[in-house]
Structures are given as structure tokens and as C-alpha cells.
N, C-alpha and C positions, 0 to 999 in steps of 0.2 A: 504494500500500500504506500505511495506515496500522500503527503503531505502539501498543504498550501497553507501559508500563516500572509493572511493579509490584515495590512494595519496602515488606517489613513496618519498621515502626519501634520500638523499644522506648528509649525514654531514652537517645535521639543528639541532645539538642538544641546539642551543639558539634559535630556532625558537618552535622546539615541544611545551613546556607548553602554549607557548603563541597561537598555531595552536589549542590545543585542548581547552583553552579557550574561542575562536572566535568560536568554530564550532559549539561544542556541544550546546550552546542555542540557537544558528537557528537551527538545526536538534529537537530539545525538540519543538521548537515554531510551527516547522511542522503539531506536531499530527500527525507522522508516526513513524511506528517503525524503526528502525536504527541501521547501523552498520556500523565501520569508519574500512578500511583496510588500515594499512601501510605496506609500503614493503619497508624494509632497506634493498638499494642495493649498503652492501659491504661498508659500512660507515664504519668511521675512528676514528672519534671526540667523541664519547660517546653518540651517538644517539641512539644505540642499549637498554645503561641502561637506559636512560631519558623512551623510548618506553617499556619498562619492565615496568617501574613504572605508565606508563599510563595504558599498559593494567590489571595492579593490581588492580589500583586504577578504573576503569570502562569497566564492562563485557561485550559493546557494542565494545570497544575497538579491535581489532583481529590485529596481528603484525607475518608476512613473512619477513625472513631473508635472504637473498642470502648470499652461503657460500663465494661471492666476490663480487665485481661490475661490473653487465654485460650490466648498460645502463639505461637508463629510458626509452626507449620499452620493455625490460624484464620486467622492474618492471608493466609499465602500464598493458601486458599481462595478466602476473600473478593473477594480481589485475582485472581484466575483469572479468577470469574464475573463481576464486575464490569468486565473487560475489554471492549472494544469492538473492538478493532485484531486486525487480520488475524494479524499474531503478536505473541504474548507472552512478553518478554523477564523473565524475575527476577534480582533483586539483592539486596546486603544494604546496609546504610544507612550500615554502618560503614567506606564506602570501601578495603574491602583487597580486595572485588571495583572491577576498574577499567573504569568505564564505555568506555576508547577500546576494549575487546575488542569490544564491541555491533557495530560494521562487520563483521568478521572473522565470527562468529557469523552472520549476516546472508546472506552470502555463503556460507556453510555450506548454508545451508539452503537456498538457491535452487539448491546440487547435487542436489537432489530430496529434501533428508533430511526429517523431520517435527520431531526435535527434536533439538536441539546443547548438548550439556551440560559444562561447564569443567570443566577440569584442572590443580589448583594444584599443577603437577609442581615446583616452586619456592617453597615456601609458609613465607610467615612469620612461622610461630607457635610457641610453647615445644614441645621434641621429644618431653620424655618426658609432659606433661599433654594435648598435645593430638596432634602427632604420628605418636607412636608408638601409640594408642589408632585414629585414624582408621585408620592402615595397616592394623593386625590385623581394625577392622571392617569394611573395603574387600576385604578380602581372602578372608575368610569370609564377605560378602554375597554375593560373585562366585560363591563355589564354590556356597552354596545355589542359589541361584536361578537356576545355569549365563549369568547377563550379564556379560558382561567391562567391567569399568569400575577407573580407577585411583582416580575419587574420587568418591565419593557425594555428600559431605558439603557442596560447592562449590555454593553462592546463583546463579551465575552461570548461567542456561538460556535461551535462545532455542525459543521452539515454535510450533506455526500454530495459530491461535484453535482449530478443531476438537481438535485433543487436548487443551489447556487446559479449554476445554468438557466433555470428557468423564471427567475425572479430576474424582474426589471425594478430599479430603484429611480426615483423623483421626488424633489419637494427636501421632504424632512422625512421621508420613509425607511431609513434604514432601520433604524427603531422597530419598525412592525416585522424583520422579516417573519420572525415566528407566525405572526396569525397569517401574512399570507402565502407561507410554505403550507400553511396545514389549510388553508382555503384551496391549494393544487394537490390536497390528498397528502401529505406529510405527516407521518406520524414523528408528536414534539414532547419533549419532554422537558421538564426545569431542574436542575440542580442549584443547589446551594454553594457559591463558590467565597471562596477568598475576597475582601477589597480591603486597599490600602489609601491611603491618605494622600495627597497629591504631595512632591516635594519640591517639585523645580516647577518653576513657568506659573501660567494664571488659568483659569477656566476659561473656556471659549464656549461655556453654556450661563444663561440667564436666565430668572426666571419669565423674560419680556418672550424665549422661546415656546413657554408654554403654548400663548393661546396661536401659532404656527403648526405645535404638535397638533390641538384640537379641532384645525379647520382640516389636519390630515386624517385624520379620525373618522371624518363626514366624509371623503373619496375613499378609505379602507373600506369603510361601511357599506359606500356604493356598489363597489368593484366587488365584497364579498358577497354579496346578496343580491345585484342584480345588474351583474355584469353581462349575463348572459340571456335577463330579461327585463330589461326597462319600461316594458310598457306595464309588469307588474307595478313599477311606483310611481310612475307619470299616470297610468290608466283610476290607479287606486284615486291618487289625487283628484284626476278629473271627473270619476263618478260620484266622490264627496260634493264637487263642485258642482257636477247635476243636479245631481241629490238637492244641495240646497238652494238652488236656484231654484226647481223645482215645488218646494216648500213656501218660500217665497212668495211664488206668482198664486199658487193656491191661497195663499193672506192673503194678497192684493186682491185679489177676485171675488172673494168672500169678504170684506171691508166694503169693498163695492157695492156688492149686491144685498148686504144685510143693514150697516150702514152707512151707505152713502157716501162713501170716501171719494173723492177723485184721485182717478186712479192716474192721471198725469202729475201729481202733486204729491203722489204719495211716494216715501223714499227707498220701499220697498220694490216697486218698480225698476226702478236704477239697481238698488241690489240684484233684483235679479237678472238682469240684462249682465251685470257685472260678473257674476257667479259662472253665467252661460258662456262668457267670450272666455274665462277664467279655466274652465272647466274644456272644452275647445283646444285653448293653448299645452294645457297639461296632454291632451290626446295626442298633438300633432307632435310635443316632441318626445312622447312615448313612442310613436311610427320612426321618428326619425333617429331615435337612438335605436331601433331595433333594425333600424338598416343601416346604422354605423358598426354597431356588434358583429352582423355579417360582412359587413365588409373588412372589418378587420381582421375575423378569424380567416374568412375567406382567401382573402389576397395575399396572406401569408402563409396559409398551408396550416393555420395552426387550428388544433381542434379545442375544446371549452371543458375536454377531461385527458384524464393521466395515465397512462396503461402502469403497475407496478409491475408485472409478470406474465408472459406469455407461453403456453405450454405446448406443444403438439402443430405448434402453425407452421408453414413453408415460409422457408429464409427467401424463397422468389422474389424477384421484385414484381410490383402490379406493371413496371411499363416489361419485362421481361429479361429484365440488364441479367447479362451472366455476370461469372466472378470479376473477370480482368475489369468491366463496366462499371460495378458498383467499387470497387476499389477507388480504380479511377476518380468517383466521382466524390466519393469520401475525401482523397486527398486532395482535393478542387474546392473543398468546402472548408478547411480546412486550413488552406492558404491561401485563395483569394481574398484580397481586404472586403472585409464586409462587416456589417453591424454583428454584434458579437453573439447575438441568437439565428445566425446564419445556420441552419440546417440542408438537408440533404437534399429536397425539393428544390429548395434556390440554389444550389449548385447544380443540380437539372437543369433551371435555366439559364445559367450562366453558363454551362455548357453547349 
């Protein structure tokens, strides 16, 4: 089994020597092969040369640079697709994730899980800036999205290259991989890990990131429940919206005809003309996001579920490629530049 240790960097250059002295002998104590990916995003402090000299000084070493800083979801991305190893461990740079949990993690996942995600049930950071903020969003992710998780917010994850693979990151998403590996079928698990106290540098978190986390919360939410059917929450809304338009005009009518309301003056009228155009809008773009659904799975080949295991089926291909063909077209997919969930269909076409 090879190994992948990816870890975004941002202005740790008093943390690196001491990061790749903590890592690299539990990665050696493995008895796996290994490969540590950092990804300087757009550092300031001289992290770029300190990471020069690590990756000089060991060829295990591999270091992405972003021409600015676009986030540490960029960098986690980055570091996903550019993975190579069978599983992909995350970290943070600032060593208060503790690299000896990496074993433990490890063994996690060879109970059959897909991905193992840390638990800084003993965490040591200021209570009420950082804290007491993570608790309440921990606790309110859970209940949205029905995943039971004590900490979101923990760098620390262990997962098998296929779900790394399959996760796209945006926004402030890195945080969720958990709910959405196990929204594509991943069985997750939490352990209780280690955390240390930061000792070099400042935090690059606030609590002003919270409510960033909670507008991500509401596209988690989306994407896990009706990614694949929007006109269930567009249509829901616009037959509320009938509904009460509906309700509405029955007042109006009956105001009218019992007493005597005019029914051009009456404000319920406007309500429900309002409800109706309301209730209309919510249809149109439940049609219209369920012809953006198909077009995205569509156009890309990709399908809306996850095979884990296949038994008794022919290796055939559907267009009829013999071995030298599909070969071929593996390594065509595999080396042509392309977005980094280039699969085997778009190497068909590129072929």
C-alpha cells in the first residue's frame, strides 16, 4: 500500500522542519511506501524556500505552489487529485494535528471503513473564539444533514484514493469531506485523536469564518438531498405556494359574496396573484435545475450512484476495445492534461 500525506500550507515556515520531523518517522514506521504533498497557498513568510529545501533534501517530499492564496479548499483539492497512494491521509501544517495518530487511522480503515475522520474531543484552542463556535456549528451540521459527527472542523482524515478521487472541493468545503464521502456511499467513521496547542505563527481561522461555514451548510444540504432531484424542493415550495394562493382567493370570494368586500381593494387579492406568480417561479426553476442535473451527469459520463463491488461481470468493454485498446486508453487518460476527474470515457474522446 502506498501512502499520500497531503497538507495545505499557508505561512508555517517555523512550523515546516519541525512538521517534516514529526512525520517522516511514522510514515518510515508504516512499512509503506510514501509520499508527503504540500501545497503553498500563496505564503508570504518564506515557506516556499524552507519547502524547497525539504523537497531537496527528500525525494518523497513533492511541493505545489499556488501563484496566490486561494484558500485551504484549493489547496486540500489540489492535494486530493494530485494524490497517487492508495489512501489519503490530511493534515494541517501547524502540528496540533499529531502525525503518530496516522497508524491508528490506518488501522481504522482496514476494519472495512472508506474514511476515518479525527476527533479533537480534547482540543487546545481558546473556548469562547474558537470552541464554543465549533461546538454550536458541529452540532447544527449534524442535525441538518442527519450525520452524526462531534467534529467537523478536525484536518486530520485518513480515506482510500477512490473517495479522495471522487470528491470535488469549493467555497469553505473541505470541512464537510466526511458527510459528502458518505453522501457517494462511504462508509465513515470518527476517532478520537490527539491535539496540541499551536506554537509558532497565528491562526488563519476566525470566528467572522463561521457564518461562510453556515451558508456552506445550505449547498451541503442541497447537493445531499436533492442533487439529483430538485424539482422535489423547488416543486414542494411551489405547491405550498399554490396551496396558498389558493386559500387566499377562496377568502377573497367569500368576503365578496357574504360581505361585500370589494374584491379590487381587498389585499388579499394581490396576495394571491403574488403566491401564484411565487409558486410558478419555484416550478420553473425546479424544470430547470432538473435539466441542469442531467446535463451534468450526462455530459460527463458520470452517473448519480457508486458501484463498491462487482462480481461475475465481463471485463468487455461496451464499445468492444480489446486489451492493447483499453490499455491504450487508460494511459491516455492518465496523461493527457485534463481536469483531475478525467476518467476513461473522456479519454475515448480524446482519443
Amino acid at each position: 500500500m502506498k501512502l499520500s500525506i497531503v497538507v495545505p500550507v499557508y505561512n508555517e515556515v517555523e512550523t515546516l522542519p519541525r512538521l517534516y520531523d514529526a512525520l517522516l518517522p511514522v510514515l518510515r514506521g508504516t512499512g509503506h511506501e510514501y509520499e508527503v504533498l504540500l501545497i503553498d497557498d500563496g505564503s508570504r513568510d518564506g515557506s516556499w524556500d524552507v519547502l524547497q529545501e525539504l523537497a531537496e533534501k527528500n525525494s518523497h517530499i513533492k511541493v505545489i505552489r499556488f501563484r496566490r492564496n486561494y484558500g485551504q479548499t484549493a489547496a486540500m483539492n489540489a492535494g486530493l487529485h494530485e494524490a497517487t497512494g492508495d489512501v489519503v491521509v490530511t493534515m494541517d501544517a501547524d502540528l496540533q494535528n499529531d502525525p503518530t495518530d496516522i497508524p491508528m487511522m490506518l488501522a481504522k480503515l482496514d476494519e472495512g471503513y472508506d474514511l476515518v475522520h479525527g476527533w479533537r474531543k480534547n482540543r487546545q484552542d481558546k473556548a469562547i473564539s474558537r470552541k464554543l463556535p465549533s461546538k454550536i456549528a458541529n452540532w447544527l451540521i449534524s442535525r441538518v444533514t442527519g450525520f452524526p459527527i462531534h467534529d467537523l472542523g478536525c484536518t486530520l482524515k485518513a480515506m482510500r484514493s477512490e473517495i479522495a478521487e471522487d470528491i470535488q472541493l469549493y467555497g469553505e468545503m473541505h470541512r464537510f469531506i466526511p458527510i459528502l464521502a458518505h453522501w457517494r456511499g462511504a462508509r465513515c467513521a470518527e476517532v478520537v485523536t490527539k491535539h496540541h496547542a499551536r506554537q509558532f505563527g497565528v491562526s488563519k481561522y476566525g470566528i467572522g469564518r463561521t457564518f461562510r461555514v453556515l451558508l456552506d451548510l445550505l449547498t451541503v444540504k442541497y447537493l445531499t438531498s436533492y442533487m439529483t432531484s430538485p424539482m422535489n424542493l423547488f416543486g414542494k415550495f411551489g405547491l405550498w405556494s399554490f396551496t396558498f394562493a389558493l386559500i387566499s382567493c377562496i377568502a377573497t370570494i367569500a368576503m365578496k359574496m357574504v360581505g361585500g368586500v370589494d374584491m379590487t381593494g381587498n389585499p388579499l387579492l394581490l396576495l394571491t396573484v403574488f403566491a401564484g406568480f411565487v409558486g410558478m417561479q419555484f416550478l420553473v426553476l425546479g424544470m430547470l435545475g432538473e435539466q441542469g442535473v442531467r446535463t451534468y451527469y450526462e455530459s460527463q459520463g458520470k452517473t448519480y450512484y457508486t458501484v463498491r463491488t462487482r462480481l461475475n461481470m465481463s471485463e468487455e468493454s461496451p464499445l468492444g476495445e480489446n486489451d492493447e485498446v483499453r490499455h491504450a486508453l487508460a494511459v491516455l487518460a492518465k496523461h493527457v492534461p485534463a481536469a483531475p476527474s478525467m476518467k476513461l470515457h473522456d479519454a475515448r474522446r480524446a482519443a
